[in-house]
C-alpha positions in Angstrom: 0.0 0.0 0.0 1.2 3.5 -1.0 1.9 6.1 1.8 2.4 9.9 1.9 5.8 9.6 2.3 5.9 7.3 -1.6 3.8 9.9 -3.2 6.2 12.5 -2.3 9.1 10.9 -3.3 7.6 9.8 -6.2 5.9 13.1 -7.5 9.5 14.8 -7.2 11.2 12.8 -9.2 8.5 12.7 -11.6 10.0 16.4 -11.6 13.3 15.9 -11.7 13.8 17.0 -8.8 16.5 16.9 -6.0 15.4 17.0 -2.3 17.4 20.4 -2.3 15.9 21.8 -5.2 12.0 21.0 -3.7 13.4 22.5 -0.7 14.6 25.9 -2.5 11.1 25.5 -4.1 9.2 25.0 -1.1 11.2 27.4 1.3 11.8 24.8 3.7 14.7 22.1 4.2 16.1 19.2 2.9 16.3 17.1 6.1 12.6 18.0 6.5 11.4 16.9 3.5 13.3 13.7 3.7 11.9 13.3 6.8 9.0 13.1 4.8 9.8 11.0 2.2 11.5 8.4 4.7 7.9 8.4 6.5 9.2 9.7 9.8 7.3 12.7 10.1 4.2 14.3 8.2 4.0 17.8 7.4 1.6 20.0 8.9 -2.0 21.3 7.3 0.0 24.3 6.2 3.1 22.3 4.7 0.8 19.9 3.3 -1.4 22.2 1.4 1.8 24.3 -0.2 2.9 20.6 -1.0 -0.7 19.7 -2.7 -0.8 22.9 -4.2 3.1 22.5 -5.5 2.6 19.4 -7.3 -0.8 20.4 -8.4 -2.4 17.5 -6.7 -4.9 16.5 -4.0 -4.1 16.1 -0.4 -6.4 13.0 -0.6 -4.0 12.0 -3.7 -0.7 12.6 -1.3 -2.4 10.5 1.8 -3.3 7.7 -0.8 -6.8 7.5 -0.4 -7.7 7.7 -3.9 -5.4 7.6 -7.0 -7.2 10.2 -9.2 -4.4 13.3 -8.3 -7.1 15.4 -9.1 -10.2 14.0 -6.9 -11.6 15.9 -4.3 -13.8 14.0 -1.4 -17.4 14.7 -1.5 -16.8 17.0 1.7 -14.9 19.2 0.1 -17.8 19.5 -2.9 -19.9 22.5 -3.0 -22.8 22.4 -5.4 -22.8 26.3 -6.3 -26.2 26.6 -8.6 -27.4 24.2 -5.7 -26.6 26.9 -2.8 -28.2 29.5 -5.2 -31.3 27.9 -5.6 -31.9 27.3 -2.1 -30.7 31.2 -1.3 -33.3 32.0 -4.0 -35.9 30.3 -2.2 -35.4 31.8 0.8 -35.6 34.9 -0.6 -38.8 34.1 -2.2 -40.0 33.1 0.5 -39.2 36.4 2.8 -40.4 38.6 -0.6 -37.3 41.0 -0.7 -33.5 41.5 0.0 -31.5 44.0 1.4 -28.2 45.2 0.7 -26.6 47.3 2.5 -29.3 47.7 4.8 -31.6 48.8 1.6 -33.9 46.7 -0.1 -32.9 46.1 -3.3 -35.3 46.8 -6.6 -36.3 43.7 -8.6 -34.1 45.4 -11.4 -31.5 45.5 -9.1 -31.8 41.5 -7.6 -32.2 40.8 -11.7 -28.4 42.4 -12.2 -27.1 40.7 -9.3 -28.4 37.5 -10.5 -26.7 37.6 -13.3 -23.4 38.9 -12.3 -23.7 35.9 -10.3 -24.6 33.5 -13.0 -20.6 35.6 -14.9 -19.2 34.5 -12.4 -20.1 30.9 -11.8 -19.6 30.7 -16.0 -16.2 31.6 -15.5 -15.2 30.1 -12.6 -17.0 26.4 -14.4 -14.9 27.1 -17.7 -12.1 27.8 -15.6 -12.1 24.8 -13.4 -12.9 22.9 -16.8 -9.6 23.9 -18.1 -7.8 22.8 -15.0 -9.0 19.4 -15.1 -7.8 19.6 -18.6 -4.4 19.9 -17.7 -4.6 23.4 -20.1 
């Protein structure tokens, strides 16, 4: 069974890189991160994010629970359009909202709908991309 410690050594030299060189990278040391890859300690939330984020993979990729590097658990999932809908509701359902202590115009909740709906377009065809490798 793979281990943390593996996928680390294995996704820097899938790099090419030396433990001093991921150190220089990382802004950290090479007898920590060989502590690492030697499985004698694990890095921190903080150490293990920078690492995740490094080698563009998942921290449930780097603790071996899945293989997709990629794949992010169903915890970390947040339907967006699903929030929405359910904010919409509520909103419905109370008649009105405010901003800023003002309640807004129907013109103005239809141009803040769809500055929302930009923005979720954007941030879908970037996410899109990502998984794309592009």
């Amino acid at each position: 069974m793979e281990t943390l410690s593996m996928r680390l050594k294995a996704l820097r030299k899938e790099r090419g890189l030396t433990l001093e060189e991921l150190a220089k990278e990382l802004d950290t040391t090479k007898v920590t991160l060989s502590r690492y890859e030697n499985g004698i300690r694990e890095p921190k939330g903080e150490t293990l994010n920078k690492l995740a984020n490094y080698f563009n993979v998942s921290t449930d990729y780097l603790f071996a629970r899945t293989d997709d590097k990629n794949y992010i658990s169903d915890e970390g999932i947040a339907d967006v359009k699903l929030e929405m809908d359910k904010m919409l509701k509520k909103i419905g359902a109370h008649g009105s909202l405010m901003f800023d202590g003002e309640p807004m115009t129907d013109e103005e909740l239809d141009s803040f709908l769809q500055s929302m709906e930009v923005v979720l377009t954007l941030a879908k065809k970037k996410q899109e991309s990502k998984l794309r490798g592009k």
